[in-house]
C-alpha positions as CSV (number, residue, x, y, z in Angstrom):
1,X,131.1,101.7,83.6
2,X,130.0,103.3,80.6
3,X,126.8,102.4,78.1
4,X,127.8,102.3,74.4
5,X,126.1,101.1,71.3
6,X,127.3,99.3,68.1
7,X,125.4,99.1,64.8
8,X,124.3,99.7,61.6
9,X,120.8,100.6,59.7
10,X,119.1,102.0,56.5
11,X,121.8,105.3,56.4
12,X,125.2,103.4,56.7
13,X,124.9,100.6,55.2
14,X,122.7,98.7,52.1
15,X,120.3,95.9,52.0
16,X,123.3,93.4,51.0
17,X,125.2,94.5,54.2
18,X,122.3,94.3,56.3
19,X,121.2,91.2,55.7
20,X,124.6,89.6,56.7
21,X,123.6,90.7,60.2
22,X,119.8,90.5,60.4
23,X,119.7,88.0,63.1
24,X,116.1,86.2,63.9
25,X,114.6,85.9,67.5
26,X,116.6,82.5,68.1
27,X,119.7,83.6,66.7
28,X,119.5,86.5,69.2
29,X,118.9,84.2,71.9
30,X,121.6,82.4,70.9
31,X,123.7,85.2,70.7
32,X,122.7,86.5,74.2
33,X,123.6,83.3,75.9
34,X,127.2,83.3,74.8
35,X,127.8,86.9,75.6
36,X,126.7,86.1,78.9
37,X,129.7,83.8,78.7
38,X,132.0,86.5,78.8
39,X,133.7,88.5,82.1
40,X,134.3,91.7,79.9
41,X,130.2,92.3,79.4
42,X,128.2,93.7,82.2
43,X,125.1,94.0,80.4
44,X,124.1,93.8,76.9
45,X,120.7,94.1,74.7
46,X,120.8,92.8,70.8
47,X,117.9,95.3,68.6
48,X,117.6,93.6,65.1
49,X,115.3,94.3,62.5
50,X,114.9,94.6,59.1
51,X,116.4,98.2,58.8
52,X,119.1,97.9,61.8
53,X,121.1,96.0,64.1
54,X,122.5,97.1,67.4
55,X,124.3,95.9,70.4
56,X,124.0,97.8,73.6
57,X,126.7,97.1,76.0
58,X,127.3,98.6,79.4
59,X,131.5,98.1,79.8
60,X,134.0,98.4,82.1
61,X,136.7,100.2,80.1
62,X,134.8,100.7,76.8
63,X,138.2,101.1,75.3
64,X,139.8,98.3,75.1
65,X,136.3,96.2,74.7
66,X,135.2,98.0,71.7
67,X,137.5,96.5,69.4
68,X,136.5,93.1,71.2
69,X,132.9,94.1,70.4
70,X,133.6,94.3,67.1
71,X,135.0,90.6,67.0
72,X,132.1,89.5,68.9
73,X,129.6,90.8,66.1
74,X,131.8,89.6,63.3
75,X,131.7,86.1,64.8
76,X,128.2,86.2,65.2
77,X,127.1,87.1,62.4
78,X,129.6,84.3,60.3
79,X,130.9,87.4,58.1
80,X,133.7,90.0,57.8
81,X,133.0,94.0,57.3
82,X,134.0,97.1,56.9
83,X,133.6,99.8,59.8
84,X,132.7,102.1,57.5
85,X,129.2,100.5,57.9
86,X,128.8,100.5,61.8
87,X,128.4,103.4,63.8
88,X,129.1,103.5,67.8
89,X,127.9,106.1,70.0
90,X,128.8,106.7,73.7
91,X,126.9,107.7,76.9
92,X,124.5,110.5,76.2
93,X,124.9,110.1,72.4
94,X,123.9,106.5,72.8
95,X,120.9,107.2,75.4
96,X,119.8,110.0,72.9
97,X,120.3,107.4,69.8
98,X,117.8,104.7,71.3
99,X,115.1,107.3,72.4
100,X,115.4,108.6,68.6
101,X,115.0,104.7,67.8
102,X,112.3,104.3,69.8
103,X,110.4,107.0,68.8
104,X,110.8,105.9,65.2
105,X,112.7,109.1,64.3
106,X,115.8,106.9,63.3
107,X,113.6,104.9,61.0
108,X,113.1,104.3,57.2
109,X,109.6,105.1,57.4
110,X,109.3,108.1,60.1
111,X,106.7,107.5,62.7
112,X,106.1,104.0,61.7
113,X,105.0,102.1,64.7
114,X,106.4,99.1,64.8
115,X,109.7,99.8,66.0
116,X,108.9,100.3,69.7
117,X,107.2,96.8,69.9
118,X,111.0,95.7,68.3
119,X,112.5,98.1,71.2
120,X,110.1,95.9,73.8
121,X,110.9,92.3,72.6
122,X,114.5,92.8,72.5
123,X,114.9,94.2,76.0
124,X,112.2,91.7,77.0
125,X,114.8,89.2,75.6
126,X,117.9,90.1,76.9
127,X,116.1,90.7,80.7
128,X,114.8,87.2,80.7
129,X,118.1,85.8,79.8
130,X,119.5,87.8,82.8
131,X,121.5,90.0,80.9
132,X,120.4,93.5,82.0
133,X,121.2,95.6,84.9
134,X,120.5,99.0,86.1
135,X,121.8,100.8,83.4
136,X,120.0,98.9,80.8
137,X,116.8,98.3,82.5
138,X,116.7,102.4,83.4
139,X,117.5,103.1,80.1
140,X,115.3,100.3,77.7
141,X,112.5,101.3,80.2
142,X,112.6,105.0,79.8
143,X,113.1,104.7,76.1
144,X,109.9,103.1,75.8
145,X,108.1,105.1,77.7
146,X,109.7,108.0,75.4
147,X,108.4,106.3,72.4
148,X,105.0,106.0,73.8
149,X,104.6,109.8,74.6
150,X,106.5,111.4,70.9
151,X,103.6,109.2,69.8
152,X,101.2,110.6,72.2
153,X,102.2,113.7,72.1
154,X,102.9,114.6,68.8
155,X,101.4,113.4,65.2
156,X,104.4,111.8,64.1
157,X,102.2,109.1,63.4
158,X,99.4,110.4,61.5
159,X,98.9,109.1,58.1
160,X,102.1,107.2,58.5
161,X,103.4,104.6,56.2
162,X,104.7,101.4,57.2
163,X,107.1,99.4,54.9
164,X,104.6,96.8,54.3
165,X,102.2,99.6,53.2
166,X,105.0,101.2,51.2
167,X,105.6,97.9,49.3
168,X,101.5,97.9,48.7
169,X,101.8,101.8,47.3
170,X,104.5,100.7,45.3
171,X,102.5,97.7,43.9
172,X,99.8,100.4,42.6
173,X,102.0,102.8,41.2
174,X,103.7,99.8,38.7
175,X,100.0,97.8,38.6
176,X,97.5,100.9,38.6
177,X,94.2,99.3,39.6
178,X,95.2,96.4,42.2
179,X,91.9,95.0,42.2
180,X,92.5,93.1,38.7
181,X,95.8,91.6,39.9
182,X,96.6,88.3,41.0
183,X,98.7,89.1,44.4
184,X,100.9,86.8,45.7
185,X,102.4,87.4,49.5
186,X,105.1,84.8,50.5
187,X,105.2,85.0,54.4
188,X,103.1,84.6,57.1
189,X,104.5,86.7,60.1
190,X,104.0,89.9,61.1
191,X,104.9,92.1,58.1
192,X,102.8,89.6,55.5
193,X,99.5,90.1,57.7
194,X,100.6,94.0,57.9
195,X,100.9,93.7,53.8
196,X,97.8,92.0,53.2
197,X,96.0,93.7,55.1
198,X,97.1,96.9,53.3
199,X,96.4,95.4,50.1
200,X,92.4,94.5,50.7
201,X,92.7,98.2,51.6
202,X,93.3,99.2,48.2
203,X,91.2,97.3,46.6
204,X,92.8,93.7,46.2
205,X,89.5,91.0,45.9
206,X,91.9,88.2,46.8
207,X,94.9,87.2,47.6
208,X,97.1,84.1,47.5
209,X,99.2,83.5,50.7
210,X,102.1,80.8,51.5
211,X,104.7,80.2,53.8
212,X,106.6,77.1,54.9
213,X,104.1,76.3,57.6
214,X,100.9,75.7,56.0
215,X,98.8,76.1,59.2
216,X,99.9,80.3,59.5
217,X,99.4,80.6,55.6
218,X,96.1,79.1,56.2
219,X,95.2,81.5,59.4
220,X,96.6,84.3,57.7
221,X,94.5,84.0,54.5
222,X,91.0,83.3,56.6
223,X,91.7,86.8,58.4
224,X,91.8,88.3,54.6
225,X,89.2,86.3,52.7
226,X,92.2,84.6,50.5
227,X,93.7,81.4,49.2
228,X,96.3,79.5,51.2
229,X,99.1,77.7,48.6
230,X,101.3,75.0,50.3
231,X,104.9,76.3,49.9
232,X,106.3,73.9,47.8
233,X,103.7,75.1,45.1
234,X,104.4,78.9,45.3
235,X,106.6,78.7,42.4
236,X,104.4,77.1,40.2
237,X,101.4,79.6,41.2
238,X,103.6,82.7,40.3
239,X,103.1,81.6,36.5
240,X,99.7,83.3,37.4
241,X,100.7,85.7,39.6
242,X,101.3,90.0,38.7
243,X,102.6,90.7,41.5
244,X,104.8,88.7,44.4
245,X,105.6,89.9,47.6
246,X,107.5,88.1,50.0
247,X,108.6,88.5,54.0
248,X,109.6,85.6,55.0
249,X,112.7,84.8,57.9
250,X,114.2,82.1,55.7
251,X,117.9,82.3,56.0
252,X,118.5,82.0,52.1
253,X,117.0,82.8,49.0
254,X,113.1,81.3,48.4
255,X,113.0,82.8,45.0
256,X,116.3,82.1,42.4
257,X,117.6,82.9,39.3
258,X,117.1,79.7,38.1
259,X,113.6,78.9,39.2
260,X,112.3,82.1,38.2
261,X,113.7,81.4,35.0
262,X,111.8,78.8,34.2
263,X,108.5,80.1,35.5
264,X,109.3,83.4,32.2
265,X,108.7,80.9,29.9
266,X,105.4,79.8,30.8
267,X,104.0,83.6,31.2
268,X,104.0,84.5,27.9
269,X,105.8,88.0,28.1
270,X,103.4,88.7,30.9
271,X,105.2,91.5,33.2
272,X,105.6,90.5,36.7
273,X,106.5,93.0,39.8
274,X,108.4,91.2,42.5
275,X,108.7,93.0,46.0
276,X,111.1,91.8,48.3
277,X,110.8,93.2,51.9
278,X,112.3,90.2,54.1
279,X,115.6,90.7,56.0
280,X,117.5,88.7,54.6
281,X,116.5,88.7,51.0
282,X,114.2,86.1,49.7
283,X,114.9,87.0,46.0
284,X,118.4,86.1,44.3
285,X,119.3,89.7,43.0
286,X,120.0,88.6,39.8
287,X,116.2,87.9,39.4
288,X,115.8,91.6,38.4
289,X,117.8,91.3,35.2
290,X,115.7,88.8,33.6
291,X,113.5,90.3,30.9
292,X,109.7,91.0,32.0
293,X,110.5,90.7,35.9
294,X,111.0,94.1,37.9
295,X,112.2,93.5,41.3
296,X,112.4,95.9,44.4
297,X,113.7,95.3,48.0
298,X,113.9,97.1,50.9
299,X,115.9,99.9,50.2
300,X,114.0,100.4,47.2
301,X,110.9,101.5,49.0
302,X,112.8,104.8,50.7
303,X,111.6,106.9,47.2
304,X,107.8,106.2,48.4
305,X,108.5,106.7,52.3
306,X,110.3,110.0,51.5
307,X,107.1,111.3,49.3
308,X,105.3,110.9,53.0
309,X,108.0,112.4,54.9
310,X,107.6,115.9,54.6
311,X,104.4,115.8,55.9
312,X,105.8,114.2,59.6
313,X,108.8,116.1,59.5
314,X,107.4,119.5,61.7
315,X,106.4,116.9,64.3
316,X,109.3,115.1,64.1
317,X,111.0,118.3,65.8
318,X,108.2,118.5,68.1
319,X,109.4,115.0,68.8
320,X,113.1,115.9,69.1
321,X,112.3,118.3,71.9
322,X,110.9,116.3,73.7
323,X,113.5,113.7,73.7
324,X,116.2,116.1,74.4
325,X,114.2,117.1,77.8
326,X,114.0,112.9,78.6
327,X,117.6,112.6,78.2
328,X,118.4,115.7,80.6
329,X,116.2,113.9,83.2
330,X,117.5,110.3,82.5
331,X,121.3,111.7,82.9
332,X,120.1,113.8,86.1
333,X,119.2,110.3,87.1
334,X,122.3,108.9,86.7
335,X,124.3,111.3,88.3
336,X,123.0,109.8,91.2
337,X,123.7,106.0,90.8
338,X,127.4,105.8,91.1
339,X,127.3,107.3,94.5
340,X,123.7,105.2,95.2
341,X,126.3,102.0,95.8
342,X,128.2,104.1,98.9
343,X,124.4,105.3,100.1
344,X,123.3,102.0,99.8
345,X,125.9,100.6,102.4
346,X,125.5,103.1,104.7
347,X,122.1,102.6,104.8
348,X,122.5,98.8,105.6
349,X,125.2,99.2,107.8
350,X,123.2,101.4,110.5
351,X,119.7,99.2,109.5
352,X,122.1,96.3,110.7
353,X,123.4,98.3,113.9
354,X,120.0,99.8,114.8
355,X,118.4,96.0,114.4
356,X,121.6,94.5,116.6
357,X,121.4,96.9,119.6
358,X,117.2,97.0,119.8
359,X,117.5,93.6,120.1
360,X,120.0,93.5,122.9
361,X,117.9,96.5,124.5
362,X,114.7,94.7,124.6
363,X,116.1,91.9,126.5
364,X,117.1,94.3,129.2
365,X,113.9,96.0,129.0
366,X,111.8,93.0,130.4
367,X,108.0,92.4,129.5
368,X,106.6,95.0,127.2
369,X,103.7,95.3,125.7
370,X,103.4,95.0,121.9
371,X,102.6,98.4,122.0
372,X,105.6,99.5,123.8
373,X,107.9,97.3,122.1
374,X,106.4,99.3,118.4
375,X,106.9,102.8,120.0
376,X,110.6,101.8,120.9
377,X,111.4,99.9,117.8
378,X,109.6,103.5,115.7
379,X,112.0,105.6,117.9
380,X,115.2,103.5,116.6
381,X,114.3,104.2,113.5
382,X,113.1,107.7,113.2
383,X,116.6,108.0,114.8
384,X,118.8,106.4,112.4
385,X,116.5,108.2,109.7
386,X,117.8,111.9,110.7
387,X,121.0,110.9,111.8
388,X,121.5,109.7,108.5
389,X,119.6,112.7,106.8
390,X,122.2,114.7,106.3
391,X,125.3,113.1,105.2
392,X,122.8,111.3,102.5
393,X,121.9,115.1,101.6
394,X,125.5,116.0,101.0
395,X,126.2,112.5,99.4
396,X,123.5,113.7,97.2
397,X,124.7,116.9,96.4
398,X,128.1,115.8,95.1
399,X,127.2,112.7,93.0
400,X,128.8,113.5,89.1
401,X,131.1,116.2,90.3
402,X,134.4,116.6,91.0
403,X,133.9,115.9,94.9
404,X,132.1,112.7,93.9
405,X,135.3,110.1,95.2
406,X,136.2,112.3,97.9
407,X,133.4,112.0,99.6
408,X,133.1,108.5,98.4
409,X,136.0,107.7,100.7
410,X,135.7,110.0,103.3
411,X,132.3,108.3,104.1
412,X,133.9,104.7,103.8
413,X,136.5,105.6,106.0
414,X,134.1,107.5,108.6
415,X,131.3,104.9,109.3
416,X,134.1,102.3,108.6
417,X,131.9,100.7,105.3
418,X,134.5,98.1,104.2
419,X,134.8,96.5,108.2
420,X,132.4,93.7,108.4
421,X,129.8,94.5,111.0
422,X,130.0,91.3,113.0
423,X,133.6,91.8,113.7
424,X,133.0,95.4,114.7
425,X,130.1,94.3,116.6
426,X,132.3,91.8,118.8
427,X,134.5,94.6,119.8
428,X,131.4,97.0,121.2
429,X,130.8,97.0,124.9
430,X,127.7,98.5,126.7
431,X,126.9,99.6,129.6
432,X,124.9,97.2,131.1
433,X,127.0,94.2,129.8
């Protein structure tokens, strides 16, 4: 078996790529669900957020089910792409790419904290839908916990800059003073309530909130002291509006070319910023060529975050260490499961013989007391216990090497694993039978 990784982010591949297979919470559902479908997946885990997607996959002969990965993905996400895009990464490199992930090294913004919560849910996911095993569960829960301590550990975080917050900083450097504009945030999840919260921050006395369930617009603008605005009237509030940003999980464009046209010619030449963080876009590109609009997405914010970087980056190889000494111990880990399956019979195979023959011996034994009948039943065990201490020691001491399927099958063959214990315990005789 072998754990491997397919994806793409912010480095290898743009907005207009991304968005193609930005895939919301149902859609990975969705997605899980038929993969579990398949014979050729053991386990699998879908991670997609506005700067990435990835499919972790633990495969039987990653081979040959790469390239049917790659189908997979393509169907799932309705689209055809170029390689050049996606990266895959094996094994260690792929345990060392998710604790990176994690730990928000692999991120737009470095240090930013949201990722791990994204880690969470979409392990939390894909275990509830009974798609992760060992591997996955070993490794999704020790990359969180490797997330937690780079950010304990380290100040990776400090004075770190979300993209919601980078869209904000944006804002002010176009706008200057912020608290004379009319703000406009179209969304009401997560990343709107990050964004206007950063925006009564810097100095922003109210702002206007909408999103296509007026209830969350509603809640969201109470938390900030602002103005709810039913979604079918957004449009006609952005004559107003200086600056628009929107985060919403629509599946097409909220904002077009030809709408926005319209709303120009009642402004009166007024200039008006447009930031578009959602994954997909919520802005028709083409909106940026119209005279008096400027309009930013994603991968426009990377200028800001970078001006932050520098600042993060000596922790960030504080941070690296670390992760380089949780993927020695994760991979010493593993070095013990593939022999664990061979232990594990052994194991059950004299539980089952010790339980048969203390059973048979305390019907001979007659009327014992219950303490009697405990000291006996303590003595099988301890018994079993150090007969079996020492082939589990050398079981142990081969796992990952060389020797590893020698002794595999010496053991088998020995303490006859693959013979089903009734039938060999129909062919015992005893003494006092």
């Amino acid at each position: 078996m072998q754990l491997v990784v397919l994806g793409l982010n912010h480095r290898t591949a743009p907005v207009n790529i991304r968005e193609c297979f930005s895939f919301p919470e149902e859609r990975v559902k969705w997605s899980l669900k038929r993969i579990k479908g398949y014979d050729r997946w053991l386990e699998a885990v879908i991670l997609s957020t506005c700067n990435r997607t990835e499919l972790y996959a633990v495969l039987e002969n990653p081979e040959v089910e790469l390239r049917f990965i790659k189908r997979v993905l393509a169907y799932l996400s309705g689209k055809d792409y170029s390689e050049e895009h996606f990266y895959i990464y094996e094994g260690e490199d792929c345990i060392r790419h998710l604790f990176n992930v994690a730990s928000s090294l692999d991120s737009l913004v470095l240090g930013e904290g949201q990722i791990l919560s994204q880690v969470k849910n979409a392990y939390n996911i894909a275990r509830n839908l009974g798609l992760t095993g060992t591997l996955l569960n070993t490794v999704f829960n020790k990359a969180i916990a490797v997330g937690k301590r780079v950010r304990t550990e380290t100040k990776i975080a400090y004075n770190s800059v979300s993209v919601a917050s980078a869209a904000v900083d944006l804002a002010g450097e176009i706008m200057g003073d912020l608290s004379l504009a009319n703000v406009l945030v179209v969304g009401a999840g997560a990343m709107s309530e990050l964004t206007a919260k950063h925006l009564i921050e810097t100095g922003v006395s109210t702002i206007f909130v909408s999103n296509r369930n007026h209830e969350r617009a509603k809640s969201l603008a109470e938390r900030f002291h602002g103005v709810a605005i039913p979604f079918e009237e957004f449009m006609t509030l952005s004559v107003n509006a200086d600056i628009i940003i929107t985060s919403t999980g629509a599946p097409h464009y909220i904002i077009t070319l030809h709408d926005m046209a319209h709303v120009l010619k009642e402004r009166a030449g007024r200039p008006l910023v447009i930031i578009d963080i959602a994954m997909p876009r919520d802005v028709e590109p083409e909106v940026g060529a119209l005279n008096g609009v400027t309009l930013y997405n994603i991968d426009d914010l990377e200028a800001v975050v970078d001006a932050n970087r520098e600042l993060r980056e000596n922790e960030a190889h504080v941070a690296r260490a670390i992760i380089e000494d949780e993927v020695v111990v994760l991979l010493e880990r593993f070095a013990y499961l593939s022999m664990r399956p061979v232990m594990s019979k052994l194991q059950d195979k004299m539980e089952f013989l010790r339980d048969k023959l203390l059973k048979r011996s305390m019907s001979k034994l007659g009327n014992l007391t219950d303490t009697e009948k405990r000291v006996v039943e303590q003595l099988t065990k301890t018994l079993v216990r150090k007969m079996l201490r020492e082939p589990m020691r050398a079981m142990n001491s081969v796992a990952g090497t060389a020797q590893e399927t020698e002794y595999k099958d010496f053991i088998t063959k020995v303490y006859l694993l693959n013979q089903d214990e009734e039938d060999e315990d129909e062919k015992e005789t005893y003494d006092w039978d």
